[in-house]
C-alpha positions in Angstrom: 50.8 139.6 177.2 47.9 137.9 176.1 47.5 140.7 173.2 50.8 139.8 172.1 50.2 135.7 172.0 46.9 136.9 170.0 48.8 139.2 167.3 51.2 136.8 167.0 48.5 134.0 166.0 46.9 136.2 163.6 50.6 137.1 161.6 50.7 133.2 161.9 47.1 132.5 160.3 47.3 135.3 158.0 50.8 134.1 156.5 49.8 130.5 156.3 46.6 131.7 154.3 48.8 133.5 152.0 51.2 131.4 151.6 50.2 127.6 151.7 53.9 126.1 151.3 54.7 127.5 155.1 51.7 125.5 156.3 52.7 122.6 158.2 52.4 119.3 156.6 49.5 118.1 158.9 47.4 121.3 158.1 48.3 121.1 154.1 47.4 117.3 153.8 45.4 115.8 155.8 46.0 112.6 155.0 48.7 110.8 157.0 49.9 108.2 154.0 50.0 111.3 151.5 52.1 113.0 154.5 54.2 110.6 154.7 55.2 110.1 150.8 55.9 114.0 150.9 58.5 114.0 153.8 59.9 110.8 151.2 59.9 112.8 148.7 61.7 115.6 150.0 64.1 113.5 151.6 64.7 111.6 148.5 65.4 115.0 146.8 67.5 116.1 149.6 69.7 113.0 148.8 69.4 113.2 145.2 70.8 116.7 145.7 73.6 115.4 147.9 74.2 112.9 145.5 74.6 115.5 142.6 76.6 118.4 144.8 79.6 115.5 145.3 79.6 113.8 141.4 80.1 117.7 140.3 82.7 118.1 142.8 84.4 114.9 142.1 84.4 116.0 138.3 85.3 118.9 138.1 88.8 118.1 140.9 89.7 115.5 138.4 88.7 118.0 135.0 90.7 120.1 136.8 93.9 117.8 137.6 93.7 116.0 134.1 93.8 119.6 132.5 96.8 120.4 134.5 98.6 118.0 133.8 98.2 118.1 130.1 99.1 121.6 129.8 102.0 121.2 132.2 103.5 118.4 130.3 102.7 119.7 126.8 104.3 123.3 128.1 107.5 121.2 129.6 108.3 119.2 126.4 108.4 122.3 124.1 110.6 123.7 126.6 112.8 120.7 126.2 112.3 120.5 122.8 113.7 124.2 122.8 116.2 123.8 125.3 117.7 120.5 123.1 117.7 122.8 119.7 119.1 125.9 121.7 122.6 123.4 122.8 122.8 122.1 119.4 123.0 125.4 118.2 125.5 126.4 120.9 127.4 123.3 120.5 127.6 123.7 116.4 129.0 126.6 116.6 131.6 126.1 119.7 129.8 128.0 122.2 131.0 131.5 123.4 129.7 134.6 124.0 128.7 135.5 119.7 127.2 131.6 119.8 124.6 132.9 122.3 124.1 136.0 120.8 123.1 134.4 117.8 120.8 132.0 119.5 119.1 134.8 121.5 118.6 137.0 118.5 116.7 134.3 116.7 114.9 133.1 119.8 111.0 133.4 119.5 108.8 135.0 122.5 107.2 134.1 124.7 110.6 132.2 126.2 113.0 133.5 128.7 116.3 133.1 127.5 119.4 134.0 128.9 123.0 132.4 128.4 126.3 131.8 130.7 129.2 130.6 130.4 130.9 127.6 131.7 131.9 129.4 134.8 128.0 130.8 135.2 128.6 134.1 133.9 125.9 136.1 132.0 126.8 136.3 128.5 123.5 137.7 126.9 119.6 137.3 127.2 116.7 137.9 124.9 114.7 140.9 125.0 112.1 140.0 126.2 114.2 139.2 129.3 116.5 142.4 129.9 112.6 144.0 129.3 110.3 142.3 131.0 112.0 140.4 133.8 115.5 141.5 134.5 115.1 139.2 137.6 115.9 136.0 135.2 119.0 137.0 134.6 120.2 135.2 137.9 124.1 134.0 138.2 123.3 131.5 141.4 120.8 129.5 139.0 123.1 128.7 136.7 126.2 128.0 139.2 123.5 125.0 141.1 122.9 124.3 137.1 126.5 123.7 136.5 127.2 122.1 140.3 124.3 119.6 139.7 124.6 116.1 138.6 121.7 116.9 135.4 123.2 120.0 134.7 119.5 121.4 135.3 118.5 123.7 138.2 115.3 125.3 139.1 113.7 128.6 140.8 110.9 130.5 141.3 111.5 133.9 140.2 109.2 137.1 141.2 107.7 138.3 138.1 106.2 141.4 140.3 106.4 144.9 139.8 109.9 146.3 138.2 109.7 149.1 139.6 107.8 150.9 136.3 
């Protein structure tokens, strides 16, 4: 045992000696007011550190929430923007099934759009739809569209795997 206590002293003196930032504080300065600024030190860096860590945080949630919201609200105007020119289209040229084709064939990617008629049957879609996400092309969103108060309806649609 005592072998073991003495091996374990040595590893101890040996690392200290090689490495001087392991030492204890009383064995590295030996002066108690110079010991007692470092421990300050280090605990004003600690807090300093703290201090940092949480501003970054705090930045970077609101970065991130003020971002969001700008793209959100820029994306949902030119949707409405689009979705206002689309009816006056519709509504120039009385609506109907050749109406919506016409809107659809001129309709720009990267929008979904599909068309229905007053009783929420699908009428046509743009290609990028009846390609990409045949899942859009959903009758029960435009029958709680036509059922609601707005005339607007929402829905989360799986864009996942069609199957190709």
């Amino acid at each position: 045992m005592k072998r073991l206590v003495q091996a374990l002293r040595d590893a101890v003196t040996r690392l200290t000696r090689e490495n001087p930032a392991r030492m204890s504080d009383e064995a590295r300065i030996p002066d108690a007011a110079q010991r007692m600024f470092a421990k300050i030190g280090r605990r004003q860096t600690m807090w300093y550190t703290l201090v940092l860590a949480i501003v970054l945080l705090l930045a970077g949630v609101l970065l991130y929430g003020g971002m969001q919201a700008a793209v959100y609200k820029s994306t949902n105007d030119l949707l409405t923007l689009e979705a206002a020119q689309h009816a006056a289209l519709l509504a120039q040229t009385n609506g109907g099934a050749t109406a919506c084709q016409l809107v659809v064939a001129h309709e720009r990617p990267p929008f979904f759009m599909a068309c229905y008629d007053a009783s929420g049957t699908w009428l046509a879609a743009n290609s990028l739809v009846q390609e990409d996400a045949p899942k859009f092309i959903r009758t029960d969103l435009a029958q709680a569209a036509l059922n609601s108060s707005s005339g607007m309806a929402s829905a989360i649609i799986d864009g996942g795997d069609n199957g190709n």
